[in-house]
C-alpha positions as CSV (number, residue, x, y, z in Angstrom):
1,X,-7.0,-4.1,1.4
2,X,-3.3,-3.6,0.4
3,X,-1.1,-7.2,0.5
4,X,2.3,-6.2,1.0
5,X,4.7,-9.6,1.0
6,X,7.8,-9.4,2.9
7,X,11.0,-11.5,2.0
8,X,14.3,-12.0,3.2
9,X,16.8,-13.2,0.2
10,X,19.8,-14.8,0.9
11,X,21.5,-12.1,2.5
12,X,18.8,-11.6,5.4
13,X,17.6,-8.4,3.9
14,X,14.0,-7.7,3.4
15,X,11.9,-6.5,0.2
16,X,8.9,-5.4,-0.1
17,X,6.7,-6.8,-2.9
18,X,4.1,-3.6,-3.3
19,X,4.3,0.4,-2.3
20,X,3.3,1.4,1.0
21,X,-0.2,2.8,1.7
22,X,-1.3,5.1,4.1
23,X,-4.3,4.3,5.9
24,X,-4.3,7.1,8.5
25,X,-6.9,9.8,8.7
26,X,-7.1,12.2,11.2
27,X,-9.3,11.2,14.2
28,X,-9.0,8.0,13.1
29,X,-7.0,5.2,15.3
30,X,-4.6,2.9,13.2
31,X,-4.4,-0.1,15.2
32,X,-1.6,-3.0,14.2
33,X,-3.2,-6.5,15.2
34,X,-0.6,-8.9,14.7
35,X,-1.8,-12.8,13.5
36,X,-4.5,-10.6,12.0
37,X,-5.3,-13.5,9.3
38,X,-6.1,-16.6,11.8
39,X,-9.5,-17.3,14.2
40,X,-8.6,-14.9,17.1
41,X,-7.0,-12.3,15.3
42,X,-9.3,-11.6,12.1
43,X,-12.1,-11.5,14.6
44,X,-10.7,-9.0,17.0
45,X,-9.9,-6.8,13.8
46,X,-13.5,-7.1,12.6
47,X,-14.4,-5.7,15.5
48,X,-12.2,-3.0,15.5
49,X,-12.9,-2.1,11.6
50,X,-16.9,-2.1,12.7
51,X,-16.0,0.4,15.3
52,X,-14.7,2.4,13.0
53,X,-11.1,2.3,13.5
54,X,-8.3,1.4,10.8
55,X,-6.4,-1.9,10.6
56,X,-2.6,-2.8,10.1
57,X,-2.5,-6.8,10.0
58,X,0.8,-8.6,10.2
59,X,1.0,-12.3,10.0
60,X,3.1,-15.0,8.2
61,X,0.4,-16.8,6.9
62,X,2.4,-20.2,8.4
63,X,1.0,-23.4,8.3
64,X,0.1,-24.1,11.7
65,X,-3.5,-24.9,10.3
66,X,-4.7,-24.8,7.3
67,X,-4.0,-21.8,5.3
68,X,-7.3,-21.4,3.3
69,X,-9.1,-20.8,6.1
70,X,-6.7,-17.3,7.2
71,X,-7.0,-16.6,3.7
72,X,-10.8,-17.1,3.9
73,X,-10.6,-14.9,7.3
74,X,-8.6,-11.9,4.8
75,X,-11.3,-12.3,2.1
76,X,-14.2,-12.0,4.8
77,X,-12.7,-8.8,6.3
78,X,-12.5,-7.4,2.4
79,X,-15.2,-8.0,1.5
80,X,-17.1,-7.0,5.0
81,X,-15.7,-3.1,5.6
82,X,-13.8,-3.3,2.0
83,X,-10.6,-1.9,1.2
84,X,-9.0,1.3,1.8
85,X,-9.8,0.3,5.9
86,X,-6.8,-1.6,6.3
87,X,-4.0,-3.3,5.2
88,X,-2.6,-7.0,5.2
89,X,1.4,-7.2,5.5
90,X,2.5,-10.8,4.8
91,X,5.7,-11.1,6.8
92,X,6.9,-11.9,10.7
93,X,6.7,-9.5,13.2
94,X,9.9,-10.7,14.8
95,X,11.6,-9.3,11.0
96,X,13.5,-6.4,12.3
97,X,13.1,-5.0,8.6
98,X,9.0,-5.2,8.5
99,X,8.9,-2.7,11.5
100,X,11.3,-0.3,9.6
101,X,8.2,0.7,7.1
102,X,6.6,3.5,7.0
103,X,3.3,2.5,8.5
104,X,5.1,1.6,11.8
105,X,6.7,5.4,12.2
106,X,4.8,7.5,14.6
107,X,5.5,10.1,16.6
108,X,3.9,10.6,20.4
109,X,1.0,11.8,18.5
110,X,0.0,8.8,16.5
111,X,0.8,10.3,12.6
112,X,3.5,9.6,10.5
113,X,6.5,11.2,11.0
């Protein structure tokens, strides 16, 4: 797994904490799951890593509920299908900036443009 953080500072822009990684293979379907760390979400992307496909997750990590327990979800995916098969970006989806990564560039065809 790859844990990018994503920040605004005090102007509203975003950072990025850690590089982009590219988990896309040919063949392969990359598919984003957003709230991928809590109940619903970390189960519908175990499912789709034991399928075989490749995970994007996207979530906040708020504090809705307890925060151990998506953390403990993110752990049990790891160390389930193990990393390299997806990767974790802690941010919001509603950031106008996370979606301007790399990861989230696709042509018609599904690979990175």
């Amino acid at each position: 797994m790859v844990h990018e953080t994503f920040e605004s500072d005090s102007d509203g822009d975003t950072t990025v904490s850690s590089p982009s990684t590219d988990i896309a293979e040919p063949d392969i379907k990359v598919i984003l799951v957003t709230g991928g760390a809590g109940f619903i979400g970390s189960h519908v992307a175990d499912h789709l890593l034991s399928r075989g496909d490749r995970v994007v997750i996207v979530d906040e990590l708020n504090d809705y509920y307890d925060t151990r327990l998506k953390f403990a979800n993110l752990k049990y995916l790891e160390e389930k299908h193990g990393s390299g098969k997806y990767v974790f970006y802690k941010g919001d989806i509603c950031d106008v900036a996370l979606l301007t990564i790399p990861i989230f560039s696709c042509n018609n065809q599904g690979t990175n443009s």
